[in-house]
SETORDO-265418 format. One line per 4 residues: their letters; for each residue x, y, z of C-alpha. Coordinates in steps of 0.1 Angstrom, whole numbers. Example, Ala and Ser with C-alpha at 12.3 -4.5 7.8 and 13.67 -1.06 7.14 Angstrom:
2
AS = 123:-45:78; 137:-11:71
END
This chain:
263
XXXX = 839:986:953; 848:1010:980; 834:1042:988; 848:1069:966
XXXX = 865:1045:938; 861:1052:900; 858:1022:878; 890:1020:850
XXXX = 896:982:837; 930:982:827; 968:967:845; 997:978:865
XXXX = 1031:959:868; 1049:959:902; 1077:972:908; 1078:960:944
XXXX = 1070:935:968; 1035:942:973; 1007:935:994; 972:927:987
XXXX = 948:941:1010; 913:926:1016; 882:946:1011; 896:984:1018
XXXX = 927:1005:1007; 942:1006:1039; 973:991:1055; 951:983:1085
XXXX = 927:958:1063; 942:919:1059; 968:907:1037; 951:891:1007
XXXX = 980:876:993; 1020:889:986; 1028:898:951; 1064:900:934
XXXX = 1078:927:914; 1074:927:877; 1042:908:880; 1010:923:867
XXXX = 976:929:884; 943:936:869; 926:967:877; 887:976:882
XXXX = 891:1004:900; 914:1033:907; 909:1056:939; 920:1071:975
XXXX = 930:1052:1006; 961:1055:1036; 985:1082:1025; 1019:1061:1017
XXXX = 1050:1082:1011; 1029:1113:1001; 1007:1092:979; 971:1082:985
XXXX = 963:1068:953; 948:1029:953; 939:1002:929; 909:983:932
XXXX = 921:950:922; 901:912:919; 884:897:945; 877:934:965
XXXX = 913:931:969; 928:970:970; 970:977:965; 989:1009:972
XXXX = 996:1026:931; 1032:1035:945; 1042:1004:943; 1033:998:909
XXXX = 1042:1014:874; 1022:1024:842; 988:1018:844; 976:1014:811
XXXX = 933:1005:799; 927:977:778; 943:938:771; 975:932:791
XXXX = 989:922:757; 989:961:749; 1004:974:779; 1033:980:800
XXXX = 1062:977:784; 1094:969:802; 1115:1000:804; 1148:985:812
XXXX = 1164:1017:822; 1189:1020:853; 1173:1040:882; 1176:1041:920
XXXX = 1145:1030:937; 1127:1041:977; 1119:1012:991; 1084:1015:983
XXXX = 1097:1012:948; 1090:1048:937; 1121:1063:920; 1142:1082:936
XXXX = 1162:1112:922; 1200:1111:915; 1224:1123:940; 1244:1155:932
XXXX = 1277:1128:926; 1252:1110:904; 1243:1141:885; 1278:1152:876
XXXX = 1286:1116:867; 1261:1111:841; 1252:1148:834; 1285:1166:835
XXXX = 1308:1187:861; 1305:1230:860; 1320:1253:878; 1291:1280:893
XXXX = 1292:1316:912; 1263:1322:935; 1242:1352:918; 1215:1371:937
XXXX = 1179:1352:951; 1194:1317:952; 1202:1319:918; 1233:1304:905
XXXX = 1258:1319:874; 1276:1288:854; 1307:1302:845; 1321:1282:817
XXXX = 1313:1265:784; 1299:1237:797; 1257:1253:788; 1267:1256:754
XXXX = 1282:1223:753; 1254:1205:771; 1222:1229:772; 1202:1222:738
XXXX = 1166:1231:730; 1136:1208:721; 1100:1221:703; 1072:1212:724
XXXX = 1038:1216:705; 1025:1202:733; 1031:1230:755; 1034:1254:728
XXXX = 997:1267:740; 1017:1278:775; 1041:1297:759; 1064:1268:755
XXXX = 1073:1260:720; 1105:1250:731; 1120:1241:762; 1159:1238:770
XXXX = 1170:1205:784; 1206:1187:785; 1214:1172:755; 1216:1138:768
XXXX = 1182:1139:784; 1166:1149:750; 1154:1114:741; 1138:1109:772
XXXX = 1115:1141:770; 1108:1137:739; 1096:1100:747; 1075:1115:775
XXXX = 1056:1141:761; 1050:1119:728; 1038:1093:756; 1012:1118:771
XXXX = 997:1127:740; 996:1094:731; 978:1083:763; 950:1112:754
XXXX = 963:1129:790; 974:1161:769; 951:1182:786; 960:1172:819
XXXX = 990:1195:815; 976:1233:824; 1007:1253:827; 1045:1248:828
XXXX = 1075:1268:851; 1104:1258:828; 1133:1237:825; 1168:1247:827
XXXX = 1170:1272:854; 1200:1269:874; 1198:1278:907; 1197:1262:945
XXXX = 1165:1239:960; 1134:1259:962; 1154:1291:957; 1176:1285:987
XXXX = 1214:1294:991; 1217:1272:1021; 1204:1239:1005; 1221:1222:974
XXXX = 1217:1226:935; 1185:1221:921; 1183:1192:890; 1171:1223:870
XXXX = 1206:1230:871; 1213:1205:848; 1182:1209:822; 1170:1176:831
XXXX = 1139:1187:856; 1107:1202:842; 1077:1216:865; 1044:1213:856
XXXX = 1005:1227:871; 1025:1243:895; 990:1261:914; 978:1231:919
XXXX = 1012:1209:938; 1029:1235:951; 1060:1228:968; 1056:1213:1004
XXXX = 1016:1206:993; 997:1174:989; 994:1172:951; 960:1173:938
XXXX = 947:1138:940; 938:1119:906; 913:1130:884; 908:1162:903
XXXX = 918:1194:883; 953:1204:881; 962:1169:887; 992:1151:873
XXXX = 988:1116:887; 977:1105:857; 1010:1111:839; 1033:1102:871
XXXX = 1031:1066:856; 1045:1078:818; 1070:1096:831; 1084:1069:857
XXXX = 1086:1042:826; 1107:1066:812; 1130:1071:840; 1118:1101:858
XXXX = 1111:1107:895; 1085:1128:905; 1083:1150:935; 1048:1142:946
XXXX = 1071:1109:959; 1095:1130:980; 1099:1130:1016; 1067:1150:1032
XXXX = 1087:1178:1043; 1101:1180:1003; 1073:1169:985; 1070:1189:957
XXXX = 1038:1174:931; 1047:1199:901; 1081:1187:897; 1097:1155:873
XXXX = 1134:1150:871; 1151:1125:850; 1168:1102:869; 1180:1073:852
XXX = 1217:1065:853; 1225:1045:821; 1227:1078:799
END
């Protein structure tokens, strides 16, 4: 196996046209083989290799054959029987099949309209009914030890973060998540009056090990401390996009928004 993998039997399913590369994790190595979306590949090994779209994470696959994890979703351990279950959920893709968030038309068609004054630091002031209507809150034992017993979220995005946390503790990854910067804040990108409105606007964003992936920073690579690879895979079955898979000058490895478009 190559230099630097860590051995975890388990299976991915595409969500891409993917290729197989022969005896390293680099786009430089031979095609191996094609493989099409929604297919799924055994995995021996998971690791690093050519940085793709801000991620660098590989499978080691059969045969010393080595595919790029952005294009697959939810590696799971164990029989394929057991894993991967097919979400079914309406998102936007990249094309390297990583999800990609919603647009702001996108968020005031599934998420709701509000009117907004600018306040002070790039803050924002929602000046109308619509965070009573639409801003609930949801316990969170699972953050509950980082002063998060309850998070506010938009109503219709409840379900989904619900689903995800209940899918990390599930997956025994709970203590993969060391701190947490909040939901619902509302307020411009990355503080800044000049840009547009952050999804934490809306209630539907959540940031997470935040010293570790800070914002324009290569998140921390799998299984290093402060790492949330591991989950990136839960959360995208789920519908959310994750910032580690945003453009490099963007990139932003603390943050998941929900991004699904059937809600």
């Amino acid at each position: 196996m190559y230099q630097g993998f860590t051995l975890h039997d388990g299976y991915v399913r595409t969500n891409v046209r993917l290729n197989l590369r022969q005896g390293a994790p680099l786009v430089a190595a031979p095609i191996a083989g094609k493989v099409l979306p929604e297919k799924l590949l055994h995995v021996q090994g998971i690791g690093r290799g050519d940085l793709i779209s801000g991620n660098d994470i590989w499978y080691a696959g059969d045969n010393e054959t080595y595919f790029w994890s952005g294009g697959c979703a939810s590696f799971q351990s164990g029989d394929r029987e057991e894993r991967v279950p097919v979400s079914g959920i309406a998102v936007n893709r990249y094309s390297n099949g990583t999800i990609k968030p919603l647009s702001d038309k996108e968020l005031t068609d599934v998420f709701g309209y509000f009117d907004y004054t600018e306040g002070q630091g790039g803050r924002i002031l929602i000046n109308n009914n619509w965070v009573r209507e639409n801003i609930v809150p949801l316990a969170t034992p699972l953050l509950a030890s980082l002063g998060y017993e309850t998070i506010s979220i938009h109503r219709k995005a409840l379900p989904s973060f619900e689903a995800a946390l209940n899918s990390i503790k599930s997956a025994g990854l709970s203590t993969k998540i060391l701190t947490c910067a909040g939901t619902f804040v509302p307020r411009h990108k990355n503080w800044d009056i000049n840009r547009g409105l952050s999804s934490h606007s809306w209630g539907i964003a959540i940031d997470l090990n935040s010293q570790w992936n800070g914002y324009g920073n290569t998140p921390a690579p799998l299984g290093m401390h402060g790492s949330l690879r591991e989950i990136v895979p839960l959360m995208e079955a789920l519908g959310f996009a994750w910032g580690g898979h945003f453009s490099p000058q963007y990139v932003d490895g603390m943050h998941f928004e929900l991004a699904r478009l059937d809600l």
